[in-house]
Structure formats: structure tokens, C-alpha cells
C-alpha positions as CSV (number, residue, x, y, z in Angstrom):
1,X,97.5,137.8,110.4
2,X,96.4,134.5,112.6
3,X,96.4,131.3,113.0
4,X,93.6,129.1,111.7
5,X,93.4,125.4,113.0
6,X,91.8,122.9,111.0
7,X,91.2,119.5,112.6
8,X,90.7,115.5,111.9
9,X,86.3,115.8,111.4
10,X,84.3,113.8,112.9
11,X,83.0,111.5,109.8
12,X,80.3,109.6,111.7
13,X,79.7,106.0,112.3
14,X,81.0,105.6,114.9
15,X,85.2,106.5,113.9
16,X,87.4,107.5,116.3
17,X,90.6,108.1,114.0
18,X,91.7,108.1,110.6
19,X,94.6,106.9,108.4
20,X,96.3,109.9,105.8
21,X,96.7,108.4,102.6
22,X,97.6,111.1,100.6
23,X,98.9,115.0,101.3
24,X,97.4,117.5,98.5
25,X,99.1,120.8,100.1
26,X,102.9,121.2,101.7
27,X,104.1,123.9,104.0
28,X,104.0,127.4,102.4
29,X,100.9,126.5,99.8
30,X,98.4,129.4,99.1
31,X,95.0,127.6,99.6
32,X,91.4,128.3,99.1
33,X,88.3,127.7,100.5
34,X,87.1,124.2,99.4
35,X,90.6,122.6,97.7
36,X,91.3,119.2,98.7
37,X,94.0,119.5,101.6
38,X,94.5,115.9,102.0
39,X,92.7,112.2,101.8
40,X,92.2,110.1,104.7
41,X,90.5,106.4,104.7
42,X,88.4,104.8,107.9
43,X,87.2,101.3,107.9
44,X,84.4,102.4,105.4
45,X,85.9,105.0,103.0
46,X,88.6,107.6,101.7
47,X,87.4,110.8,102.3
48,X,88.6,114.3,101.4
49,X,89.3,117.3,103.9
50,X,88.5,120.4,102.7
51,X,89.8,123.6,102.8
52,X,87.3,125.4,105.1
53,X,88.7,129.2,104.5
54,X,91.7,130.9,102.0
55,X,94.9,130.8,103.3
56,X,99.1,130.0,103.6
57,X,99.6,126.1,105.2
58,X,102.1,127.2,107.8
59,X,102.0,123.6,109.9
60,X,100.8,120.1,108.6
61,X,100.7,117.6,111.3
62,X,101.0,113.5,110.4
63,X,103.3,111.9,107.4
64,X,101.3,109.8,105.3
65,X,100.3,106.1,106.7
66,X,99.6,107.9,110.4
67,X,96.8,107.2,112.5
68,X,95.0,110.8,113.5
69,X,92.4,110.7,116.2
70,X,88.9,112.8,115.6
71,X,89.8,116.4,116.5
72,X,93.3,116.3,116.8
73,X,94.7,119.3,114.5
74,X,95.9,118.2,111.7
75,X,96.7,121.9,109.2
76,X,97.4,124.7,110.7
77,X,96.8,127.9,108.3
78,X,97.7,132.1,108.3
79,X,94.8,133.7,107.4
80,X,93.8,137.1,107.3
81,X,92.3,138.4,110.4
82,X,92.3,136.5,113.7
83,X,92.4,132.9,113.3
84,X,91.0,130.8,115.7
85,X,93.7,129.4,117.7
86,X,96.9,131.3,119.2
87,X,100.6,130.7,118.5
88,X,100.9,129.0,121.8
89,X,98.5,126.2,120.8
90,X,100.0,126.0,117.9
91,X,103.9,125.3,119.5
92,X,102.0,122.4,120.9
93,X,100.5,120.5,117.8
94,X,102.0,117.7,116.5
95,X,105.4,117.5,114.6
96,X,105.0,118.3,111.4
97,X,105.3,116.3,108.3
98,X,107.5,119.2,106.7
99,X,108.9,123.2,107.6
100,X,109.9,125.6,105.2
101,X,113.4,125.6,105.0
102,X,115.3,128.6,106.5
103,X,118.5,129.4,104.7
104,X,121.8,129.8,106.8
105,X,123.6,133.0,106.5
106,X,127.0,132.3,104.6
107,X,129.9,131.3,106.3
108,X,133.7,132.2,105.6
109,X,134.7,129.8,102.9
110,X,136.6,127.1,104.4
111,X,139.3,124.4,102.6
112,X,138.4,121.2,103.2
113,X,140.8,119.2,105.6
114,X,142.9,116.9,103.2
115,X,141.4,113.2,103.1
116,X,143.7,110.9,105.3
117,X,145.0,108.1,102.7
118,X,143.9,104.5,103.7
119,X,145.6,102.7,106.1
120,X,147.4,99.9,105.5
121,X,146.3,96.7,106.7
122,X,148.0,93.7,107.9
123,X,147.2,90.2,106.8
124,X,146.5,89.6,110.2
125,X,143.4,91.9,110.4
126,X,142.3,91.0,106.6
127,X,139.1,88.5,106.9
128,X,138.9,85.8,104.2
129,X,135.8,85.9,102.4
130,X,132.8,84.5,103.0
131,X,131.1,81.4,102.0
132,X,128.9,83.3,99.3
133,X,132.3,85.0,97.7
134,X,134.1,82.0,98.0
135,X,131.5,79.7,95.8
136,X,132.0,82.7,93.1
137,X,135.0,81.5,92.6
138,X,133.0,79.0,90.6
139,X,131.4,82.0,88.1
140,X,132.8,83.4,84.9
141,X,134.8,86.4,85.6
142,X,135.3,89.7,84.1
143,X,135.2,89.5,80.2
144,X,138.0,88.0,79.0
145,X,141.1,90.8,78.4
146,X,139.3,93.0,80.6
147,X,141.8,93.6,84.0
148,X,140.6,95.2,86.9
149,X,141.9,98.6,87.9
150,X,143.4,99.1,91.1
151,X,146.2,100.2,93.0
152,X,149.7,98.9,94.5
153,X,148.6,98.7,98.0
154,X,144.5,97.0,97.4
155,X,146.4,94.7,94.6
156,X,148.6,93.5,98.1
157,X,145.4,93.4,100.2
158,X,143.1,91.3,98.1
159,X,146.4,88.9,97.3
160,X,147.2,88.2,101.0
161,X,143.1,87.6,101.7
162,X,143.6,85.1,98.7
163,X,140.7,87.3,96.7
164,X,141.2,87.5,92.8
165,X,140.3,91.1,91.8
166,X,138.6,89.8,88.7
167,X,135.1,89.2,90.6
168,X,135.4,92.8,92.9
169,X,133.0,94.7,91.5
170,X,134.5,98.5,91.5
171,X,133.0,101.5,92.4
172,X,135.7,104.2,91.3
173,X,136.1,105.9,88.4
174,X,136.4,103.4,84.6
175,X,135.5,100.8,88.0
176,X,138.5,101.1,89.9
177,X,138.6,99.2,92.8
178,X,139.3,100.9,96.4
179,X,140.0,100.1,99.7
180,X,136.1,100.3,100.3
181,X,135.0,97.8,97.6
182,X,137.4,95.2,98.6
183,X,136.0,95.3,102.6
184,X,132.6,95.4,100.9
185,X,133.4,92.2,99.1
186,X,135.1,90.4,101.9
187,X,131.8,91.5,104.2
188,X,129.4,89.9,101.7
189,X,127.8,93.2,101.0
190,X,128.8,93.8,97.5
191,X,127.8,91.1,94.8
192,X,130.4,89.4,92.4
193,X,131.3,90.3,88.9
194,X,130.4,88.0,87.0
195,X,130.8,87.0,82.9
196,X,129.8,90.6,80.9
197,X,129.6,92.9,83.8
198,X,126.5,91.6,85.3
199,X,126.0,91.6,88.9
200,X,123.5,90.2,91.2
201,X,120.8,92.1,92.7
202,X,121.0,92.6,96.1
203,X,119.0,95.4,96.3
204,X,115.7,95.9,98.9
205,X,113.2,98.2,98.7
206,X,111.1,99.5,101.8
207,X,107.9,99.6,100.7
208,X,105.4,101.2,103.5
209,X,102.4,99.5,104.2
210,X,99.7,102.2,104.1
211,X,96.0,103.1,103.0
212,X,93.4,100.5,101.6
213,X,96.5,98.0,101.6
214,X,96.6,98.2,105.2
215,X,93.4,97.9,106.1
216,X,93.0,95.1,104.2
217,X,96.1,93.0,105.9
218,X,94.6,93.8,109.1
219,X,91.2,92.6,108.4
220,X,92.5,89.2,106.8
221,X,95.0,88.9,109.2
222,X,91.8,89.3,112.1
223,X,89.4,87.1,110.2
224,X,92.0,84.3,110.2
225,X,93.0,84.3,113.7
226,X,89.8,84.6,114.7
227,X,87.6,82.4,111.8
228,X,88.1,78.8,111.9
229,X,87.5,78.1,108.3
230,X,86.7,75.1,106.5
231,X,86.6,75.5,102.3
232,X,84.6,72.8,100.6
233,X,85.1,72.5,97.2
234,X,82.5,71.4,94.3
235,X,83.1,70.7,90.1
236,X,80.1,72.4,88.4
237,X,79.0,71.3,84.7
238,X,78.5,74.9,83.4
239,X,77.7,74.0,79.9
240,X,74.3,74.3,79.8
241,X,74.0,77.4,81.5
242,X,77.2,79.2,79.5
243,X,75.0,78.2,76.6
244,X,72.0,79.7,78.3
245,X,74.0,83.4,78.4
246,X,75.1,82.9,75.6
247,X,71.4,82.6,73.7
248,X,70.5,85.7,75.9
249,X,73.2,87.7,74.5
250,X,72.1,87.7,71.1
251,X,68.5,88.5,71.8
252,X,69.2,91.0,74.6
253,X,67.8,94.4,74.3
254,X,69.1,97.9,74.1
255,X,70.0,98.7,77.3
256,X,70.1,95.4,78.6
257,X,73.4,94.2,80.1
258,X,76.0,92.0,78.9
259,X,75.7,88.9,80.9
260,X,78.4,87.1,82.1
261,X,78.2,84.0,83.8
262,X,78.6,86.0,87.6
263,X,75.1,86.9,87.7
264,X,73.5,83.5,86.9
265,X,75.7,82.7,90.0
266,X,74.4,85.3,92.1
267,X,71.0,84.5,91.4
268,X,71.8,80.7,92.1
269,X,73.1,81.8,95.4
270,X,70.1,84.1,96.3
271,X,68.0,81.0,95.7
272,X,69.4,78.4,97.8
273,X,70.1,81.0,100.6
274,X,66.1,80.8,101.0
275,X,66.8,77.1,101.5
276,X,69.7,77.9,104.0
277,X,69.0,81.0,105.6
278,X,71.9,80.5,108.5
279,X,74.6,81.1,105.2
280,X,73.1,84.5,105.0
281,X,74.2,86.2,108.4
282,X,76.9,88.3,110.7
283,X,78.3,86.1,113.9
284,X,79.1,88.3,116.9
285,X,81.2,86.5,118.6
286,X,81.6,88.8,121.5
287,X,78.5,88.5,122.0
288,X,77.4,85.3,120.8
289,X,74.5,86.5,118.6
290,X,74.3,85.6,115.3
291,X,72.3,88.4,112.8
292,X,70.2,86.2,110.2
293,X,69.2,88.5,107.1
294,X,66.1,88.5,105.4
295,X,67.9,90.3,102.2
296,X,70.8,89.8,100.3
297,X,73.5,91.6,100.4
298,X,75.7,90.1,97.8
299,X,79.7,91.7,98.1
300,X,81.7,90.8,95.4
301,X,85.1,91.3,95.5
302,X,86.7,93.5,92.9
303,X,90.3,94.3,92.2
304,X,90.9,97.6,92.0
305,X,94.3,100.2,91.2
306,X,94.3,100.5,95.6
307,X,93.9,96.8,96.1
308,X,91.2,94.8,96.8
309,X,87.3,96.1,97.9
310,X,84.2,94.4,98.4
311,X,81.3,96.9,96.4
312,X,78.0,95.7,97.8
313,X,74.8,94.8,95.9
314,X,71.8,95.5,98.2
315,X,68.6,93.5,98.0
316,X,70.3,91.2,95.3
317,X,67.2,88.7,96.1
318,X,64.6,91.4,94.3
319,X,67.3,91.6,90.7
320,X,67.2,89.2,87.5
321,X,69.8,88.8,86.2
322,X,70.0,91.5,84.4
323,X,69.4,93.6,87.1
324,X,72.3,91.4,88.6
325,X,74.9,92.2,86.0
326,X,73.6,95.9,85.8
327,X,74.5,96.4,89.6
328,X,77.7,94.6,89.7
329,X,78.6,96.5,86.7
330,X,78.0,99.9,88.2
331,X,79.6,99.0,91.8
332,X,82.7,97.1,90.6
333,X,83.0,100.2,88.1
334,X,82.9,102.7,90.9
335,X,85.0,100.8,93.4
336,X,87.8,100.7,90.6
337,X,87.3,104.4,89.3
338,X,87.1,105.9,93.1
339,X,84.1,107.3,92.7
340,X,82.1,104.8,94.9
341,X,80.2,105.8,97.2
342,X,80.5,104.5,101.7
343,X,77.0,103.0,100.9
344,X,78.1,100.6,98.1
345,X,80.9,99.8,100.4
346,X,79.0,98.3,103.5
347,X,76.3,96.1,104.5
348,X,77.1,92.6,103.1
349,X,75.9,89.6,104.4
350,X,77.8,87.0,101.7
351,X,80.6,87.8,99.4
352,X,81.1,86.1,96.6
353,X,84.9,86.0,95.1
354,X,86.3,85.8,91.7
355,X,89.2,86.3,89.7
356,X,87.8,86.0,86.3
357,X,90.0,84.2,83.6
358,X,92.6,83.3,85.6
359,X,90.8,82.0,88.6
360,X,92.7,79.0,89.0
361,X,91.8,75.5,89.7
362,X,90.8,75.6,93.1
363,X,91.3,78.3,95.6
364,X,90.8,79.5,99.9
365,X,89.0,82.4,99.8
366,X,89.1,83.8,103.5
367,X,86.0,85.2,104.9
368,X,84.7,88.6,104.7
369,X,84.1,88.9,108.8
370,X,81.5,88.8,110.4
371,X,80.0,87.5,107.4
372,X,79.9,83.5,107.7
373,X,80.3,82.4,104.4
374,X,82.2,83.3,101.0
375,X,81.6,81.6,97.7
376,X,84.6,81.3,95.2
377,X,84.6,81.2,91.2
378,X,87.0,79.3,89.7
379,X,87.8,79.7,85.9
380,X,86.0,77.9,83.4
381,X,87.9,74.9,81.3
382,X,86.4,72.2,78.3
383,X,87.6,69.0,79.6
384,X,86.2,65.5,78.5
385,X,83.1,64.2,81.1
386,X,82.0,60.6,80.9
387,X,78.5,61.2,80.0
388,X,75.6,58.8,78.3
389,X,78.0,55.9,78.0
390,X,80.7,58.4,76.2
391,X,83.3,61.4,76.5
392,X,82.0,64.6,76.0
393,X,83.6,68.2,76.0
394,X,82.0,70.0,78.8
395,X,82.7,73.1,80.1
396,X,83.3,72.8,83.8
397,X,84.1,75.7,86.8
398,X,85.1,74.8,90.5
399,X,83.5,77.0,93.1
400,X,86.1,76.9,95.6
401,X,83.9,78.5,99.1
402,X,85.1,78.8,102.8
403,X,83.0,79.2,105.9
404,X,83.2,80.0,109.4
405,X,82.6,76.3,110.9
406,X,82.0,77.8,114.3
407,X,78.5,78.6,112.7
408,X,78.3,76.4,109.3
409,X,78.9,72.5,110.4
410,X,80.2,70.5,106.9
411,X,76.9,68.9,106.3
412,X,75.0,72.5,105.8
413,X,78.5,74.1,103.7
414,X,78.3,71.0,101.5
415,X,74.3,70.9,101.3
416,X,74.5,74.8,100.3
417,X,77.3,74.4,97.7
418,X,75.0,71.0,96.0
419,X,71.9,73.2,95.7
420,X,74.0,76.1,93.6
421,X,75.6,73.3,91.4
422,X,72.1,71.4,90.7
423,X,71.0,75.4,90.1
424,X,73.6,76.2,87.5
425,X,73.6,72.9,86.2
426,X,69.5,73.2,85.0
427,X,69.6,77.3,84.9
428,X,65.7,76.8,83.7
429,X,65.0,76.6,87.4
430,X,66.6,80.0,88.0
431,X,64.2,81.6,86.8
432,X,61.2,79.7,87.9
433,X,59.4,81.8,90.9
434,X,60.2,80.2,94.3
């Protein structure tokens, strides 16, 4: 038997270390060549490690949410026949997430000692409760006719420390009340009883901060510090264009998409980008070079099971819109299935942010860095518009868009906004050739 080594891979692009998101094996598994030992995500991607050979997982190195360099071991395996590492190297690996448990050998069976009783304490040494139990006093408490249980000597305590035993909540047996639930109460630690039983909820949970989740806190958290934004805000008269889709739905053909009102946005943004090229580029600010694009590479934020990702659709400035809502169907599918590919996931040059029905009134979508700009969709509403000497119902959306005003003065974000709205708003000249 050896020892077989199987390390963090180098995954290209330029990564240096990777995040475990998930552990498919433990210690003591029987694996074969090709199973799925674990998932780890970069800046791109979540990418499985395989199994490169059959063996037992004797060693796994990094609990999920750890940062693992490329090449630092990360399974160690027995295998059949040599291995390819020796069992000094392997003392020297990294802690392991988990061993396999070694079982003590029995020990003479031993009484417990005898618990001491409680002592007694003074009224001196009794604290008086705190503000929170005192403005209980004002709550309902037990049911009526139900008494608390407890003995003699906590019946004494909680009388001297001026507590009424009716709003302890007890942890004993039929809820007596001990020693340990009256300090509890008098330290604030254990909620009241109030009217039926029912006791506040105190509880936390520790919820670690891991994966996709992660990685998208720090990158909001950089392009904040780092982007001043400024978010300019426009009303859009969608009627005519919702009317527009809605005409093309009924005559589409087979195989044609459904056409929501995202790709008749996309399009509108693909257009006046050709009239403001600077709204279409990557600011490298440690460098102070800005990358203008020729193409289009439209991210749209999708929500997905992991959290939030931006699928990409390349060359969006060659699609219709069908071939719009074709593409954004197949990437926002993907992103939310897992099954996208690194490709789909990189490469924008503008993102453009929606959250469907319940998109709000107005909203600050922060900037997908080092992208400059990021359009938001608000939801659609029928409101009455003043129009032709009259109140009409019109149906109305708010794009809600922020960019990075080191690059994008007010004048040219509220310039690129107008020529979207006077798109959508006469969506014949979306289709005209420019």
C-alpha cells in the first residue's frame, strides 16, 4: 500500500488559489478513478476535482469556505502499489478536515462522583434583574391556574431578588425551575414566559459566509469602495412597445422565442451604445486606461439557487430580438441549473439588472467592476399620463441605472438613458438598420 497525493490543479487564467465549496468524499471513502472528490469556485467558476486513480481517502486537507493555493495537497489517498508521496510528506500536509475515529479500549466502569447540591446564596450576592426582565413585569404571565414548579430553597431566592416565578421560564422536568434558570433570568439570557407558554426568540444562528455568496460580497463590497457611483433615474412610457411584443407573440413562429420586454431593452441599449461608445468599456484604474469595446457584451444579472451571477451574452449588437431572448433564455437557464459554462460567465462590458415583477419603483444597482455602467429595470405599472389634453392609462417602467462618474460625467449618463427611453418609446426605430 502507498500514499497517493492529489493536489489543488492549476485551472488557468491566471488563479492562484481556490475556495472549497463543497466535500463529495470523507475520511475512509473507497473512491474511483474519475468520481467527483470535491467542488471548488475561483473568480470565474465552480469546478470539480476528480478522482485521478481508485483508492481509500486517508487525509482531506481544508473544511469547506478555505482558501487553497494551486498545488497545495489537498486529498491524500492509499492506493495499491507505491503512491507517489511518502508518509513523511504526508505528516506535513495540512490539518485535516476529519480522521477516522479510533475507539478507546474500555475502562473499568467507574460511579459517577455524587452531584454537589446548589449552594445557597445570600441576598447579598443575588443581582436584581435587569432592565429587560424588569419591563416584563408588564406581560401576561403563565396561564392563569398554571403555578410554576420549584423548590423551597429557588422559591427563597427568586423572593429575596423580588423576581415572581410566574415569568421564569423552566428548564426541568414538567418545567421546573432550578437554580440555573433563575441565574439565567436575572443575567438576561433566558427570555420571559409570557401569556400561553410563549417565549421570545432569542436565538442566533452562525451562518458562514462561503462560496458564490462570498465572492459576491467581496466584489460589491470592492466596486463600492472603489466606484464613485452616480444612478440617474428615467420614467419610460412602455405602452407602445409592450403592445409591440405583445403583436409579435401571437404571430411568432415555431421555434421562435417568447419575447419579453428584456430583449426590446437590450436591443435599445445596443443601439444607443453606438451613439455612446465610452458606456461600453472596462476602466483600469491602476493603470488609468480605459478599454472601449467594439462588441457588446450584454451581462444580465440572474438570480440563481447560489446567489446572484451575471451569464454573459456575447456579440449582443449582431442578435434581434429574438436572437436576444433566445440567448438570455439559454444563459440565465444555465447559470440557474449549474450547468453554465466559465465562457458564459465572463467578458461583459455592460450589465443590465432586473428583478422582473417585483422590481420595485426605483432602485441602485451597483456596478459590475470594471465595467462603467449598469442599467436597471424597474417593474412595469398602468398609471394615468396626461396626454392629448386628457388622462390616459399607460403602462410605465423606471430604469433605475448607476455609473462609475470617474469615467461617465451626468450629462453623458443622462444623454445615454434619453436615447433608450425615445427607443422604447417608438420601438419601430429598433428595428430600423443604423
Amino acid at each position: 500500500m502507498g500514499l497517493y497525493k492529489i493536489q489543488m490543479p492549476d485551472i488557468g487564467e491566471g488563479i492562484t488559489e481556490a475556495e472549497v465549496v463543497e466535500w463529495n468524499v470523507k475520511v475512509g471513502d473507497v473512491v474511483r478513478e474519475d468520481d467527483c472528490l470535491a467542488a471548488v469556485m475561483t473568480d470565474k467558476a465552480t469546478v470539480e476535482i476528480p478522482c485521478p486513480i481508485d483508492g481509500t481517502v486517508s487525509k482531506i486537507n481544508g473544511e469547506v469556505g478555505t482558501m487553497i493555493p494551486v498545488g497545495q495537497v489537498i486529498v491524500v489517498l492509499e492506493v495499491d502499489g507505491e503512491g507517489n508521496m511518502d508518509e513523511s510528506a504526508a505528516e506535513n500536509t495540512a490539518a485535516p478536515v476529519s480522521e477516522p475515529a479510533v475507539e478507546a479500549e474500555a475502562a473499568p466502569e467507574e460511579k459517577p462522583a455524587p452531584k454537589p447540591a446548589p449552594a445557597k446564596k445570600s441576598v447579598a450576592t443575588v443581582k436584581k434583574p435587569s432592565a429587560r426582565q424588569a419591563s416584563s413585569a408588564a406581560r401576561a404571565p403563565r396561564a392563569e391556574g398554571e403555578a410554576p414548579l420549584a423548590s423551597p430553597v429557588v422559591r427563597r431566592r427568586a423572593a429575596d431578588a423580588g423576581i415572581k416565578l410566574a415569568y421564569v421560564h423552566g428548564t426541568g422536568p414538567a418545567g421546573r425551575i432550578s437554580h440555573d434558570d433563575l441565574d439565567a433570568y436575572i443575567d438576561g439570557s433566558s427570555a420571559p414566559v409570557i401569556a400561553g407558554g410563549k417565549r421570545a426568540d432569542t436565538s442566533v444562528e452562525e451562518i458562514k459566509v462561503i462560496g458564490l455568496r462570498r465572492k459576491i460580497a467581496e466584489r460589491m463590497q470592492d466596486a463600492k469602495q472603489r466606484i464613485p457611483h452616480i444612478t440617474y433615474v428615467e420614467e419610460i412610457d412602455v405602452s407602445e412597445v409592450e403592445k409591440l411584443r405583445a403583436h409579435m407573440n401571437t404571430k411568432r413562429s415555431e421555434g421562435q422565442p417568447k419575447l419579453t420586454i428584456l430583449p426590446f431593452i437590450m436591443r435599445a441599449m445596443v443601439i444607443a451604445i453606438g451613439q455612446h461608445p465610452k458606456l461600453n468599456s472596462h476602466y483600469d484604474d491602476g493603470n488609468d486606461l480605459l478599454y472601449q469595446y467594439g462588441g457588446v457584451h450584454l451581462g444580465v444579472a440572474a438570480q440563481t439557487p447560489g446567489g446572484l451571477m451575471v451569464p454573459v451574452v456575447a456579440h449582443a449588437e449582431t442578435m434581434d430580438v429574438y436572437g436576444l431572448a433566445g440567448e438570455v433564455t439559454r444563459v440565465s437557464t444555465a447559470a440557474k441549473d449549474g450547468s453554465i459554462s466559465r465562457e458564459d460567465l465572463t467578458g461583459s462590458t455592460i450589465t443590465l439588472s432586473s428583478l422582473g415583477r417585483m422590481g420595485g419603483v426605483v432602485s441602485t444597482p451597483v456596478i459590475n467592476s470594471p465595467e462603467v455602467a449598469i442599467v436597471g429595470v424597474n417593474k412595469v405599472t398602468t398609471k394615468p399620463v396626461w396626454l392629448d389634453g386628457g388622462f390616459v392609462p399607460r403602462q410605465t417602467m423606471n430604469l433605475s441605472s448607476s455609473f462609475d462618474h470617474r469615467i461617465v460625467d451626468g450629462w453623458d449618463a443622462a444623454e445615454f438613458i434619453q436615447c433608450i427611453r425615445e427607443l422604447l418609446e417608438n420601438p419601430a426605430t429598433l428595428f430600423m438598420e443604423s
